[in-house]
C-alpha positions in Angstrom: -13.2 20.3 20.0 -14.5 23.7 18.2 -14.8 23.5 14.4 -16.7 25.9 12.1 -18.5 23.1 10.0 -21.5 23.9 7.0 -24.3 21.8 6.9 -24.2 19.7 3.5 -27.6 17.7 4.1 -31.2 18.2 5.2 -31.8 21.8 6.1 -32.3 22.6 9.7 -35.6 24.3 10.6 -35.8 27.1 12.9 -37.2 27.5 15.7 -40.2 29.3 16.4 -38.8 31.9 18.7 -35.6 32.6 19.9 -33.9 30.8 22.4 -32.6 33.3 25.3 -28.7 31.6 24.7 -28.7 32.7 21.3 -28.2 29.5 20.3 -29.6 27.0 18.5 -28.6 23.0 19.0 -28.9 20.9 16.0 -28.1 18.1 17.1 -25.4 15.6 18.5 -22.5 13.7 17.0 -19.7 11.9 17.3 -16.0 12.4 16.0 -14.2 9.4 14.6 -12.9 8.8 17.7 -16.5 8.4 19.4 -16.3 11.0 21.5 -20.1 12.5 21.8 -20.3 16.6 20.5 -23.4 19.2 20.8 -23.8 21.0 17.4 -25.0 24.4 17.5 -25.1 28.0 15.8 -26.0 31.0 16.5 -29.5 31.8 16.0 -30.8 33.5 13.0 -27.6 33.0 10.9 -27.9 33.1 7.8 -25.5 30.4 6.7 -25.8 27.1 8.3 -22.2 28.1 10.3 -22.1 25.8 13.5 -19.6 24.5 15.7 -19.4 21.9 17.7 -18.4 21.6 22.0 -17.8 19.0 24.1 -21.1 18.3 26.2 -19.1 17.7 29.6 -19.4 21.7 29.6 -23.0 21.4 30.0 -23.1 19.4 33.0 -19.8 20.1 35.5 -20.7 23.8 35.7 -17.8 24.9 33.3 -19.6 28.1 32.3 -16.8 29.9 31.7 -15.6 27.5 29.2 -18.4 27.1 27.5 -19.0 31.0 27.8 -15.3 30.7 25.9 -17.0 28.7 23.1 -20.0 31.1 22.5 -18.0 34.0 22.1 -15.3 33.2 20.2 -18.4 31.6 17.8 -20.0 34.9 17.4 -22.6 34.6 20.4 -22.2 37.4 22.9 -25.2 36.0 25.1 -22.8 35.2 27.8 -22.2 38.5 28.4 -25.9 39.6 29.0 -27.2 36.7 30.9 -26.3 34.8 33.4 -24.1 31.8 32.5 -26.6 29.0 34.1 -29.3 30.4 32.3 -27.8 29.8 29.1 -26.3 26.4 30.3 -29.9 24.9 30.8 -31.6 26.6 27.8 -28.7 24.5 25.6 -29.5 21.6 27.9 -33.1 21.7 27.2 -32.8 22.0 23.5 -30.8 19.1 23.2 -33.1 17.2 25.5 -35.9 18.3 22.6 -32.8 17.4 19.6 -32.0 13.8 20.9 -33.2 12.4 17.7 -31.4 14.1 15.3 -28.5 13.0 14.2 -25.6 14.5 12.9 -22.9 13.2 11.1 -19.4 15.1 11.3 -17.0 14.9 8.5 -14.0 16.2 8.7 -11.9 15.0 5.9 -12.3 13.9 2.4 -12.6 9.7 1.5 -14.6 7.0 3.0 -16.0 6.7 6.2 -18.0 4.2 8.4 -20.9 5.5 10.6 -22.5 3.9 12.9 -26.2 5.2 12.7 -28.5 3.7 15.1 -27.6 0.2 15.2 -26.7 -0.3 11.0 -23.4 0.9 9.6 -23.5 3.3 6.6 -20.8 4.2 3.9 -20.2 8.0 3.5 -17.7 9.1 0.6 -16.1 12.6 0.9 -15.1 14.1 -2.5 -14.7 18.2 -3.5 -17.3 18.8 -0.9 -19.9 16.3 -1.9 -20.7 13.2 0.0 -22.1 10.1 -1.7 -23.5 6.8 0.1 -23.8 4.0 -1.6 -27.2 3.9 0.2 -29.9 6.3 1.1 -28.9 8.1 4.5 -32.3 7.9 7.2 -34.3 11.3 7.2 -33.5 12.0 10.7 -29.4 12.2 9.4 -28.3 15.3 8.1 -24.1 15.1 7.5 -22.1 18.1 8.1 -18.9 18.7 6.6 -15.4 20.6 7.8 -12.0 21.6 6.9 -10.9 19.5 4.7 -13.5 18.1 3.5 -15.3 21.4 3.0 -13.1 22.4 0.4 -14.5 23.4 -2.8 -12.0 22.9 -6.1 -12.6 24.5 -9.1 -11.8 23.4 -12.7 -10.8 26.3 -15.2 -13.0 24.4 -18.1 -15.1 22.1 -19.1 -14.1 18.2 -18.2 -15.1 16.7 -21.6 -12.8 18.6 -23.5 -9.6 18.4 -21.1 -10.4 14.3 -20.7 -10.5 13.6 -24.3 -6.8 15.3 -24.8 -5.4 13.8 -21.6 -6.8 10.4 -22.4 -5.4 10.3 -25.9 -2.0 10.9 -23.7 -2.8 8.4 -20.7 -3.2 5.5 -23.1 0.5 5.4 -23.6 1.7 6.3 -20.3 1.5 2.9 -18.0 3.0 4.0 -15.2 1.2 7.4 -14.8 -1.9 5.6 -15.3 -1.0 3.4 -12.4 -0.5 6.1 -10.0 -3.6 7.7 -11.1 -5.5 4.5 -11.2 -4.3 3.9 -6.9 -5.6 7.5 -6.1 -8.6 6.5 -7.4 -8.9 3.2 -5.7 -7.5 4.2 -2.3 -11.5 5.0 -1.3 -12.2 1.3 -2.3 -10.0 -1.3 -1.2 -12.1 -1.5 2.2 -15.6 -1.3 1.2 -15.1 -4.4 -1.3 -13.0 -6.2 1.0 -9.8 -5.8 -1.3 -6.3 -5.6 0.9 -4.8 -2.2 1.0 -1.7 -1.9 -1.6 1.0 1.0 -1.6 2.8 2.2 -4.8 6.0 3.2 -4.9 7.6 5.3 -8.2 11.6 4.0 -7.9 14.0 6.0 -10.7 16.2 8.4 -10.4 16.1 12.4 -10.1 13.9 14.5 -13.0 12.5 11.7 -14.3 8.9 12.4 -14.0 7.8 10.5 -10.5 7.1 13.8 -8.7 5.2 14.9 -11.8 3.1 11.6 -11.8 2.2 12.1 -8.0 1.3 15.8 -8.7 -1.2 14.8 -11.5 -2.2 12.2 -9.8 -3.1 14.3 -6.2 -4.6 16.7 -8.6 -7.1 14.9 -10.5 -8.4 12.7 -7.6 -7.8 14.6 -4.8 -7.9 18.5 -5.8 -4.5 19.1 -3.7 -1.2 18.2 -5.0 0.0 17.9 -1.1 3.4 15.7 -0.8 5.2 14.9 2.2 8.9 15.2 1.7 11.7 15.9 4.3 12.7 14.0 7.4 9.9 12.6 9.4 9.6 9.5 11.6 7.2 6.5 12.8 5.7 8.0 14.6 5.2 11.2 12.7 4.3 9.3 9.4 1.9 7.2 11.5 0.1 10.1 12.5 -0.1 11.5 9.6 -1.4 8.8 7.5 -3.7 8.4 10.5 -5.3 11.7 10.2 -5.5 11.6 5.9 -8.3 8.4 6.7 -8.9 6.8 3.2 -7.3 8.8 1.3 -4.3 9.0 -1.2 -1.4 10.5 0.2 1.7 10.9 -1.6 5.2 10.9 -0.7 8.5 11.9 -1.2 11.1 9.4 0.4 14.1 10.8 2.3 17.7 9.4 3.0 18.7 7.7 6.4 17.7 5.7 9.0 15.4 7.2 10.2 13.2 8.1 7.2 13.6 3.9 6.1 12.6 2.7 9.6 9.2 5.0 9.1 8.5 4.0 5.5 8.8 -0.3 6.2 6.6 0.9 9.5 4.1 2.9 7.2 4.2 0.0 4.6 3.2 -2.5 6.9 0.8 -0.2 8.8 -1.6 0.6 5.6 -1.6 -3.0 4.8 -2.7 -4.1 8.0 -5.0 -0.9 8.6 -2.7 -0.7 12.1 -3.4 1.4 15.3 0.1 2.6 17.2 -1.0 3.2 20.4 1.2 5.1 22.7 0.7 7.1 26.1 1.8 10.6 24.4 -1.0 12.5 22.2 0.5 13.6 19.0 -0.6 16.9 16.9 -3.8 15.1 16.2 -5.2 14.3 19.6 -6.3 10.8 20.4 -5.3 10.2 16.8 -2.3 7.1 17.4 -5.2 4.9 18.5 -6.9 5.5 15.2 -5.9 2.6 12.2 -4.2 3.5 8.4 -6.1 3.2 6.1 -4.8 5.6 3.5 -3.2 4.3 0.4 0.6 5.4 0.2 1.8 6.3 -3.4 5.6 7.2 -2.9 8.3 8.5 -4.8 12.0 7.3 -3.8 15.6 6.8 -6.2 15.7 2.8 -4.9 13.7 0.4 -3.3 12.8 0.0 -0.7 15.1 -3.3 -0.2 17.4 -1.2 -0.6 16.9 1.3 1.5 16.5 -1.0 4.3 19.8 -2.6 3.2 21.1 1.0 3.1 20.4 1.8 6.6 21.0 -1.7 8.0 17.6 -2.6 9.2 15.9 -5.8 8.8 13.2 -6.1 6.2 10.0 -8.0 6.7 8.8 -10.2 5.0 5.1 -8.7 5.0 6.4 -5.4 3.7 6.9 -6.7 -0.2 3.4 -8.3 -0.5 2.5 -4.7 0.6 4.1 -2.6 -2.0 4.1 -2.7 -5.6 7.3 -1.3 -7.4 7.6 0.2 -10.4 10.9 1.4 -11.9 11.7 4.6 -14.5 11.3 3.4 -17.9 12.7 4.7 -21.5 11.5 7.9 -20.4 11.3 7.9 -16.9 7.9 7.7 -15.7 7.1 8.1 -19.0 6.5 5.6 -21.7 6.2 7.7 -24.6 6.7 11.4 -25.2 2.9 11.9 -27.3 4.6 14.1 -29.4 6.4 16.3 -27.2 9.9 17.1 -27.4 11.4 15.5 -24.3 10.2 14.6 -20.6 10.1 18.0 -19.2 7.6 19.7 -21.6 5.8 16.7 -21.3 5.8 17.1 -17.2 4.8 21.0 -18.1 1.9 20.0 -19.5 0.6 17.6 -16.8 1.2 19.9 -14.5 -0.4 22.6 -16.1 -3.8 19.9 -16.5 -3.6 19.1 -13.4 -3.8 22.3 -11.8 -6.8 23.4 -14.0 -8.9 20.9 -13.2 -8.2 19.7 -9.6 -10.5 17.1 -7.8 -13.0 16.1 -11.0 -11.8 12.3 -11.4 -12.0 11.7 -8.0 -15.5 13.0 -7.3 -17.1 11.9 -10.8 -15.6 8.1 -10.4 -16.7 8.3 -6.4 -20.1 9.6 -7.3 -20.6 7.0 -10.3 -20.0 3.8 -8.4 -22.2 5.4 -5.4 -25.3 5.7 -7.6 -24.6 2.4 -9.0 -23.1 0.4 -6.2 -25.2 -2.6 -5.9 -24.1 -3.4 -9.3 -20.2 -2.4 -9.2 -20.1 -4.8 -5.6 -21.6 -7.5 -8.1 -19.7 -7.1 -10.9 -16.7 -6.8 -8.9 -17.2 -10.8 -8.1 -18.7 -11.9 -11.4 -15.5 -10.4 -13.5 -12.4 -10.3 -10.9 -11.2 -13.5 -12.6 -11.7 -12.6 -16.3 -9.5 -9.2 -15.7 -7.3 -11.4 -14.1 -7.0 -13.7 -17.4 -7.0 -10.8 -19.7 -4.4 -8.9 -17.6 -2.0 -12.0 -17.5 -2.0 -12.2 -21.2 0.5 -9.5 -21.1 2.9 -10.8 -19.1 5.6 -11.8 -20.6 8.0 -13.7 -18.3 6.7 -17.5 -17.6 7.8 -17.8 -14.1 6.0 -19.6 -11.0 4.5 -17.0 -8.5 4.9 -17.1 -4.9 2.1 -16.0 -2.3 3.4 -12.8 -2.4 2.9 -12.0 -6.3 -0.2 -13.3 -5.9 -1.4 -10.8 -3.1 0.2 -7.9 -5.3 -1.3 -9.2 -8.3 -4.7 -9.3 -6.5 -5.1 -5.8 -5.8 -3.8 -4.5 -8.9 -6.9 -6.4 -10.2 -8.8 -4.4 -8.2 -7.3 -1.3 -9.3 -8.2 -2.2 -12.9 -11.5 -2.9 -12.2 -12.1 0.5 -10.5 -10.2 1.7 -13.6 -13.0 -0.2 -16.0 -15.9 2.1 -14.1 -13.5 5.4 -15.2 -14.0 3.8 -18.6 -17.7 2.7 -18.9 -19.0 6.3 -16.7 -16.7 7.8 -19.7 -14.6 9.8 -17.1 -11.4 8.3 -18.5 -11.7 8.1 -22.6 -9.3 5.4 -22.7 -10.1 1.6 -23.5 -10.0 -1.4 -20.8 -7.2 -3.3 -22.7 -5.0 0.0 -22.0 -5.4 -0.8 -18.4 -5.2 -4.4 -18.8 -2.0 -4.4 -20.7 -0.4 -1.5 -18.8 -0.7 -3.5 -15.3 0.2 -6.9 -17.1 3.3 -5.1 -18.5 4.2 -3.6 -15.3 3.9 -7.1 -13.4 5.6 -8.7 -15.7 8.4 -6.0 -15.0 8.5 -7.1 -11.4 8.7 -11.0 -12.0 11.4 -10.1 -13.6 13.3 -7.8 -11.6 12.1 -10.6 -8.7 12.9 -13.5 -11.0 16.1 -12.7 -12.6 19.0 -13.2 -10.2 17.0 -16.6 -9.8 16.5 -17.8 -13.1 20.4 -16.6 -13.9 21.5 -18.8 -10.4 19.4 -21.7 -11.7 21.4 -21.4 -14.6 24.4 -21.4 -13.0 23.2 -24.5 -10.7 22.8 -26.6 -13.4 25.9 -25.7 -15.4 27.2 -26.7 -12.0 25.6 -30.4 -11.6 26.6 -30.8 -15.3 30.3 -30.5 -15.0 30.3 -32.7 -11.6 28.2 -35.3 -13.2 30.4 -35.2 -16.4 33.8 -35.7 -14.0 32.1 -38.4 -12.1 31.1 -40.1 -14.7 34.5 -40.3 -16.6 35.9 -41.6 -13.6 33.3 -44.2 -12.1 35.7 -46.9 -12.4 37.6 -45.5 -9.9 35.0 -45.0 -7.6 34.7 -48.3 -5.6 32.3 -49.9 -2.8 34.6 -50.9 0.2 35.7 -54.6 0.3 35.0 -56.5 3.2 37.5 -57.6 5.8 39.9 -54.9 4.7 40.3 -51.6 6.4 38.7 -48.8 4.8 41.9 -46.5 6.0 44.5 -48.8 4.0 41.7 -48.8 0.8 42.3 -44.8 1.7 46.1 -45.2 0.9 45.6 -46.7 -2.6 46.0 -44.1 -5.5 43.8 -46.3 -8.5 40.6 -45.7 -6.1 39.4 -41.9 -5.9 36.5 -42.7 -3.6 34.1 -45.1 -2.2 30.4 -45.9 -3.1 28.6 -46.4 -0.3 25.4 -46.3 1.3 24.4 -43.7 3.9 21.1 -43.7 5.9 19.7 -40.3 3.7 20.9 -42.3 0.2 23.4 -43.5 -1.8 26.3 -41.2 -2.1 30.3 -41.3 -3.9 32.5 -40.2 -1.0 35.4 -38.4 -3.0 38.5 -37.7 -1.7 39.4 -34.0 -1.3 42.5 -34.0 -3.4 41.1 -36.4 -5.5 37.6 -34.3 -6.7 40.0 -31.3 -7.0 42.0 -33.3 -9.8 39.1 -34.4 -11.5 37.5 -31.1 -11.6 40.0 -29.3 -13.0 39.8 -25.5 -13.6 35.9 -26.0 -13.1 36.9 -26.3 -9.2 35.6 -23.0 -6.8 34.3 -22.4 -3.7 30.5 -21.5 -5.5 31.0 -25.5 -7.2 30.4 -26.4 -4.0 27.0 -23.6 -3.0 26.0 -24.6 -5.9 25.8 -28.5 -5.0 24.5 -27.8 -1.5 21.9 -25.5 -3.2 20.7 -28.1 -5.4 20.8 -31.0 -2.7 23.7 -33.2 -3.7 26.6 -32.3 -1.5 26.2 -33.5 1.8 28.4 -32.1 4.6 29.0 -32.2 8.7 28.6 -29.5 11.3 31.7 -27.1 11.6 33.5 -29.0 8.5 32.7 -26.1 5.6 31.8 -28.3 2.8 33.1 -31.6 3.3 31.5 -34.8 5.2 33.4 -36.4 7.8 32.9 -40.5 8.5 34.0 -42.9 10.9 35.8 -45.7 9.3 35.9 -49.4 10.6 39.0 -49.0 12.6 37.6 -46.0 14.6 39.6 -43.3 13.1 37.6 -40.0 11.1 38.3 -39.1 6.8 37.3 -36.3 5.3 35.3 -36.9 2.0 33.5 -34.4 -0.7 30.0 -36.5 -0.5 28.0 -36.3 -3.6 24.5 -38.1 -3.9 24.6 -40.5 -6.7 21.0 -39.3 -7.3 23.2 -36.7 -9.4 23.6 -39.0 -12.0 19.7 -38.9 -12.8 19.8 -35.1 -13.7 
């Protein structure tokens, strides 16, 4: 693996004279894969430019590779001395470098290194890294690629955060999607499950605009993946990104929904894919998602799955929050702008100018304070819970899955509260609390709805059967001894028979019979409806009527009801 990289930490010092490879080792690290690298430069640079080669190079007499490396790094010592020379030179100042230790960073977010025998937390952000705790002196962390990336704001962050806070206050939604790029570093270190976001409305209304300022502010990019792609593609992908937001555009088809439940259910579970094939990213299928998804799509993703006929787990909607377009799209309110797309021109034209600040301001602020953001995290989870539930405004009874949704977005206001108190974000916490309470309120009762309007229907239901049953009890009659129950059948002044079953007491109706006294109120859904609610009781193979063995041997057909109906 060859990388330029730029030392970020603790200065290398030189040595005293120059090594006859023309090269100096810094040290040793290892990829997040755990693969062992030599780190080196050329000697006497003047910028701490190194790369990094695979130590097996060293040992099986590959000169010519490693002559390869050298070269192509600026070294031309390979071409004036001989190549086991400069083999055992590089072997001996690594023997001398075995202590220091170098960690490699390759792409922004957080990251778990193991140093010595203690795990330390490195955050990545605009070319900083923050720990929550001091890094040993023998450590020095190097950073690449990605995460070498500088961004630059056009002015000064006080006086853009005051006007786009003023705007963020009204705007739920976008505050959301701002507040989950900003938590996506988190959710691990404080032991939080992983949540995805997912921006459901139609064309032009401001989603991709939300996931551009978004991507902006946090990560300095505004990077979203759009266009066909599939598991394993998306896996990879997401893979590579580590811990950080990614954002992206949902496609149409089956094979772009099979990849989105797979990627849902991946970042929840932080899941490997292991396969025999490398992809683009080397070893990289082995390695887990953790990056936090933040997509933009015109349905669900119910939906979507219904669209393309696949199955939809379970898991997948405790691992996706969903909000939908509002009055104004992704927009609550137009802050004085004269419709959604000069309002979208403006964010975009924020965004751009200052990219990457939030994220490494809010990253840097918890660093420098995180013994006391891991504690307050536990002391006042359940108070933002309480103040968040205060605004939401459908009463319904939450299943397992609401709670794990509601759980994280917790979490997400909490991180939201640091913005607020480290002044980064100039809004208030109640903004926070009532936009998320607001929003889940919005998905009880998109969730809730088709429920409460069946249970509506139910109970209309059991009201008009009780009401017929009732005005015609008299001619509902327990079966008299020593007469056959088929010649009690045959007369017409008895409807149906009372009786008692081993489940309960039920009125055995004849067919004909509850059609009469049911009227126009009579329809296939009369009789869901009773089965829903646990009153009609049926055999196998007969739709929805009960079949029973009378005392001469021969079989009726009955509409059972439970008498417990008449309790309701």
């Amino acid at each position: 693996m060859n990388a330029s990289i730029q030392i970020s930490a603790n200065s290398i010092e030189e040595n005293i004279s120059p090594p006859v490879s023309g090269v100096e080792v810094l040290g040793t690290t290892r990829d997040r894969f755990g693969n062992r690298l030599v780190v080196a430069k050329a000697y006497g640079a003047n910028t701490y430019e190194a790369f990094t080669f695979d130590p097996v190079n060293l040992i099986t007499g590959s000169s010519r590779d490693l002559a390869k490396i050298l070269v192509n790094n600026g070294i031309n010592s390979p071409i004036k001395q001989n190549p086991l020379v400069i083999q055992k030179d590089i072997v001996d100042q690594l023997d001398l470098k075995k202590g220091k230790v170098i960690v490699f960073l390759e792409i922004p977010g957080t990251h778990q290194c193991l140093i010595g025998e203690e795990n330390y937390t490195i955050i990545v952000a605009n070319r900083h890294f923050y720990s929550p705790r001091p890094l040993p002196s023998e450590v020095s962390v190097i950073l690449v690629g990605e995460a070498n990336k500088k961004h630059r704001k056009k002015d000064s962050y006080h006086s853009f955060i005051i006007e786009l806070s003023e705007k963020l206050a009204a705007q739920p939604r976008l505050l959301l999607a701002i507040l989950f790029a900003l938590t996506s570093y988190w959710w691990t270190i404080f032991g939080v499950p992983t949540l995805a976001l997912m921006l459901v409305g139609k064309t032009s209304t401001g989603k991709s605009v939300s996931q551009r300022l978004a991507s902006q502010l946090v990560k300095g990019t505004e990077k979203i993946i759009s266009g066909n792609f599939t598991t394993i593609g998306l896996h990879d992908e997401l893979a590579h990104q580590g811990t950080q937001p990614v954002f992206i555009e949902d496609g149409h088809g089956k094979t772009v929904a099979q990849a989105m439940l797979s990627a849902f259910m991946d970042a929840g579970n932080s899941a490997h894919r292991v396969r025999s094939k490398k992809s683009q990213y080397g070893k990289e299928p082995t390695k887990p998602v953790t990056a936090t998804l933040i997509v933009s799509a015109e349905q669900n993703i119910a939906a979507s799955a219904k669209e393309a006929k696949l199955p939809m787990q379970p898991g997948v909607v405790s691992r996706v929050f969903e909000i939908f377009s509002g009055e104004f799209g992704m927009f609550d309110e137009l802050c004085g702008f004269n419709d959604g797309a000069s309002l979208a021109a403006y964010f975009d034209k924020v965004g751009a100018e200052h990219p990457g600040v939030l994220g490494e301001l809010v990253t840097q602020s918890i660093c420098e304070n995180f013994p006391l953001y891991q504690q307050k995290w536990e002391d006042r989870k359940s108070i933002i819970a309480r103040h968040i539930s205060k605004h939401i405004e459908i009463d319904v009874n939450w299943d397992g899955q609401d709670q794990r949704l509601f759980n994280s977005l917790v979490f997400c206001a909490f991180i939201g509260h640091i913005a607020v108190k480290e002044n980064h974000l100039l809004i208030r916490n109640m903004n926070i609390n009532s936009g998320i309470g607001k929003l889940f309120g919005e998905h009880l009762s998109r969730k809730y709805s088709s429920s409460i309007e069946l249970a509506i229907e139910i109970k209309s239901t059991i009201t008009a059967v009780r009401h017929a049953l009732n005005r015609n009890l008299r001619k509902i009659k327990k079966p008299q001894l020593g007469i056959k129950l088929s010649l009690q059948l045959k007369n017409a002044a008895i409807i149906g028979f009372d009786v008692e079953e081993k489940d309960g007491r039920y009125y055995l109706i004849k067919p004909e019979a509850f059609q009469e006294i049911m009227g126009d109120r009579l329809s296939r859904k009369t009789y869901q409806h009773l089965k829903e609610a646990g009153f009609l009781k049926v055999s196998a193979d007969r739709g929805h009527q009960y079949q029973k063995r009378l005392s001469d041997g021969r079989r009726a057909s009955f509409v059972a009801i439970s008498a417990a109906i008449m309790n309701e």
